[in-house]
C-alpha positions in Angstrom: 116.9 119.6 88.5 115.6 116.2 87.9 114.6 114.4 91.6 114.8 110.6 91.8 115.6 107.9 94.3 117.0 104.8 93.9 116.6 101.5 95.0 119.7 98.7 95.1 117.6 95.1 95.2 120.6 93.2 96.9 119.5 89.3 97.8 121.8 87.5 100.2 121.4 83.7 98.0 123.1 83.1 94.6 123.5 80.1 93.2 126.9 81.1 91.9 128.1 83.6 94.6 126.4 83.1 98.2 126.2 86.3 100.1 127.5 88.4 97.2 126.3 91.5 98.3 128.5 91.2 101.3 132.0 89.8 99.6 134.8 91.8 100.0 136.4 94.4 97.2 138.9 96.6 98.5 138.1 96.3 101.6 134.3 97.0 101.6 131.7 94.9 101.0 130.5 94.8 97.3 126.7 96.5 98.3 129.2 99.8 100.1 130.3 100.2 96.5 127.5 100.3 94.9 125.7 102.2 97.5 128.0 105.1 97.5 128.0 105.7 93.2 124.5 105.5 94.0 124.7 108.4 96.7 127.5 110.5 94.0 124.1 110.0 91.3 122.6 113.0 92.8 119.6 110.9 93.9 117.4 112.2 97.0 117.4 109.0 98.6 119.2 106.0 97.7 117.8 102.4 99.9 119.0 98.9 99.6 116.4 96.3 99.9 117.2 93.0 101.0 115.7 89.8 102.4 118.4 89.2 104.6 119.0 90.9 108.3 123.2 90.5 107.7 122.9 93.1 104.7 120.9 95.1 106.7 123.3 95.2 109.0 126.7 95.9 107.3 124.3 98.6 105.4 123.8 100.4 108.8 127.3 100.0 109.9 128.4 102.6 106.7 125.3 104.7 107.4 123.4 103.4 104.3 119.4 102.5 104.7 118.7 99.4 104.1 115.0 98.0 104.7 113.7 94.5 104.6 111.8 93.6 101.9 110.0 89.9 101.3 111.8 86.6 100.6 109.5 85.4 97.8 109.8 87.9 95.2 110.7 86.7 91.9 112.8 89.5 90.7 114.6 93.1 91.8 111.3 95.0 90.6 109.2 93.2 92.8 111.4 93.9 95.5 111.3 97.9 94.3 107.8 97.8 94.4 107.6 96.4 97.7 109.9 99.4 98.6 107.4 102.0 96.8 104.3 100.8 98.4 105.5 101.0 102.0 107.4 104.4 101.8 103.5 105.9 100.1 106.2 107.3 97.1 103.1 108.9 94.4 102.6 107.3 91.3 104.8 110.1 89.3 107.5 109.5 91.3 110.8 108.2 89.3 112.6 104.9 91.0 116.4 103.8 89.2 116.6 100.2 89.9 120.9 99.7 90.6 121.6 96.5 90.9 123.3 95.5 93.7 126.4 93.5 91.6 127.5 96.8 89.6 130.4 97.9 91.7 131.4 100.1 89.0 128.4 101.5 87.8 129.2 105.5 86.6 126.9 107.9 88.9 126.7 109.6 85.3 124.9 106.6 83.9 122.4 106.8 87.1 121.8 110.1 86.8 121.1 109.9 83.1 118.3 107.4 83.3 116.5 109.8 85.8 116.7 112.1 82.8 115.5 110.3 80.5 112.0 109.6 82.3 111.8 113.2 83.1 112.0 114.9 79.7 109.6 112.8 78.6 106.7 112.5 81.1 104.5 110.1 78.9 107.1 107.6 79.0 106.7 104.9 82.0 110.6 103.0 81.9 114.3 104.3 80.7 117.3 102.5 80.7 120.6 102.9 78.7 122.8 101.2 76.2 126.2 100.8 74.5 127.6 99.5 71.1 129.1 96.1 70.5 132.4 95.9 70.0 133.0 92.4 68.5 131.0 89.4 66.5 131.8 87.1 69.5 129.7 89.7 71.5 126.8 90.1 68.6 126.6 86.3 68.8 126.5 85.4 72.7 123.5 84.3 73.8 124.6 86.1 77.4 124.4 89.6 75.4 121.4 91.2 75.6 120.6 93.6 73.0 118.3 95.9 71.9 116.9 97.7 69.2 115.2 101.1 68.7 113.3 103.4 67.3 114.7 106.9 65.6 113.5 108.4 68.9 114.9 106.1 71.2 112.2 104.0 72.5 112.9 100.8 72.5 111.5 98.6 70.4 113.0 94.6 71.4 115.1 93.1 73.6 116.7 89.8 73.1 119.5 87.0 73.7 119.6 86.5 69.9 122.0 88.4 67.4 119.7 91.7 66.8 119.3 93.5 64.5 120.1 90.6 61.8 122.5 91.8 58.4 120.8 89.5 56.5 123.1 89.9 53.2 126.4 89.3 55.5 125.7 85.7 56.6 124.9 84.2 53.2 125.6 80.7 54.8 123.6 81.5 58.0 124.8 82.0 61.6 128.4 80.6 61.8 129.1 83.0 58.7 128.3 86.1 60.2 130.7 89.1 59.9 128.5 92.5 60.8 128.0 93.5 63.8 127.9 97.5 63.6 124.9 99.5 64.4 123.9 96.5 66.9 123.3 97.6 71.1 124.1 96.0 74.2 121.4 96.5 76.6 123.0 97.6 80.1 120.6 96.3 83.5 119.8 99.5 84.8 115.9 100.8 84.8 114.0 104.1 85.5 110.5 103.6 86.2 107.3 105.8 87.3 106.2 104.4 90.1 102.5 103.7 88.9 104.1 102.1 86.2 106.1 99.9 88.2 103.2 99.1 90.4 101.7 97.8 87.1 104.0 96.1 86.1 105.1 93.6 89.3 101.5 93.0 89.6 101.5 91.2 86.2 102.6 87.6 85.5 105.7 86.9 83.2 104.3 87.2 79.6 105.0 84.2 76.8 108.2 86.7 75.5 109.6 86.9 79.0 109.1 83.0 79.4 110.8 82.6 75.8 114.1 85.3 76.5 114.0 85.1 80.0 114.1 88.8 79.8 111.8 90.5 82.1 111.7 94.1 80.4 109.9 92.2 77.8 106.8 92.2 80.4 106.9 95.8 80.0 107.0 95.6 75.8 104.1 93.2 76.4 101.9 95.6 78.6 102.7 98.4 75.9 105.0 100.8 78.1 107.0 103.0 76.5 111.0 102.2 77.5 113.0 105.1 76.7 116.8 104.5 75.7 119.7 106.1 75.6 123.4 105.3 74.6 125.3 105.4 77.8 127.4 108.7 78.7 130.1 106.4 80.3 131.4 102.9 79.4 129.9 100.5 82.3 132.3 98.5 84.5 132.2 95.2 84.7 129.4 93.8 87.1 130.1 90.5 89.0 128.4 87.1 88.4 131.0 84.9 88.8 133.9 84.2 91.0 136.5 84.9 88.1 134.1 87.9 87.9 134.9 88.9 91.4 138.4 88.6 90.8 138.8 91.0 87.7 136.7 93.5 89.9 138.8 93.2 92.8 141.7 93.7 90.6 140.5 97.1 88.9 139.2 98.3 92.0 142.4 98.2 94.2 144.1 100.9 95.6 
């Protein structure tokens, strides 16, 4: 049996959605939701890390533990490594990094990453992906995909139409028609904790300045990211108000 924990960054400001960790769907607030498909994962420990003392309280009030982690930090792995570092976890130790906006997220898909990482011990990251289903999606800039190897490490990420069928846009990008065989990347990571360690402690790299894509940091430092086409469709995750909204929607009872 593969053991894991995992950590749900979940930061109190958003430009978009203030407090979104804390906004109501059904009834419980958004970081409940997550928590608890966290918790069905079959992780050892799950912990929400925040920068703000009202998460860590509605946390505590459904029995979930919730630490306080440093206002300054850039980005969820920072905030996982922060984690890491105070709770002594060993450098082997595997982390899944569940963001704290994917009410939906399968347990399945948590659980898979975990595998990933431990069938392969030389490998310091996993994470998952699904197919595109449309050329709008192949085209949006919002998409991020990713291509791979024949043994399903991963060998780009980016914002950009990937991998390019050259002979179906004879005119260039507005004449565009193929989209098969391309991958949406889905946000969820696995990491080793010495990797991890490694990797917050470096500085964005030119690619990850370019994409704004910070696995690309990880490609940069040479890890090894496996990937894996995800056992269940994702839900939706929520960035947006109207986002909100259709989640609210499929999530009623």
């Amino acid at each position: 049996m593969t053991r894991f924990r995992v950590v749900i960054p979940a930061r109190f400001s958003s430009t978009r959605l203030p407090g979104k960790p804390l906004l109501d769907i059904a009834g419980s607030p958004m970081i409940r939701h997550v928590w608890e498909r966290s918790c069905a994962s079959g992780a050892d420990e799950v912990i929400v890390a925040t920068d703000d003392e009202r998460i860590v309280q509605a946390c505590e009030s459904f029995g979930a533990a919730a630490v306080m982690t440093a206002s300054s930090h850039a980005s969820g792995t920072d905030r996982i490594a922060e984690v890491a570092l105070s709770e002594g976890w060993d450098d082997d130790d595997l982390v899944i990094n569940v963001q704290g906006d994917e009410p939906l997220i399968p347990p399945a898909n948590i659980a898979q990453v975990a595998s990933l990482l431990h069938a392969r011990p030389s490998a310091e990251m996993a994470t998952l992906c699904t197919g595109i289903n449309s050329l709008d999606e192949y085209l949006d800039t919002n998409v991020v995909k990713v291509v791979r190897s024949e043994d399903g490490r991963a060998l780009y990420f980016s914002r950009a139409p990937i991998p390019w069928h050259r002979d179906s846009a004879p005119a260039g990008l507005a004449s565009q028609r193929r989209f098969t065989d391309s991958l949406r990347h889905i946000g969820i990571y696995g990491y080793r904790v010495g990797a991890l360690h490694r990797l917050a402690a470096t500085p964005p790299c030119p690619l990850e300045h370019a994409e704004a894509l910070e696995q690309l940091r990880a490609l940069w430092l040479g890890y090894t990211i496996l990937t894996d086409v995800a056992a269940e469709e994702p839900g939706p995750g929520v960035d947006t108000a109207e986002g909100l909204e259709g989640v609210r929607r499929l999530m009623e009872p």
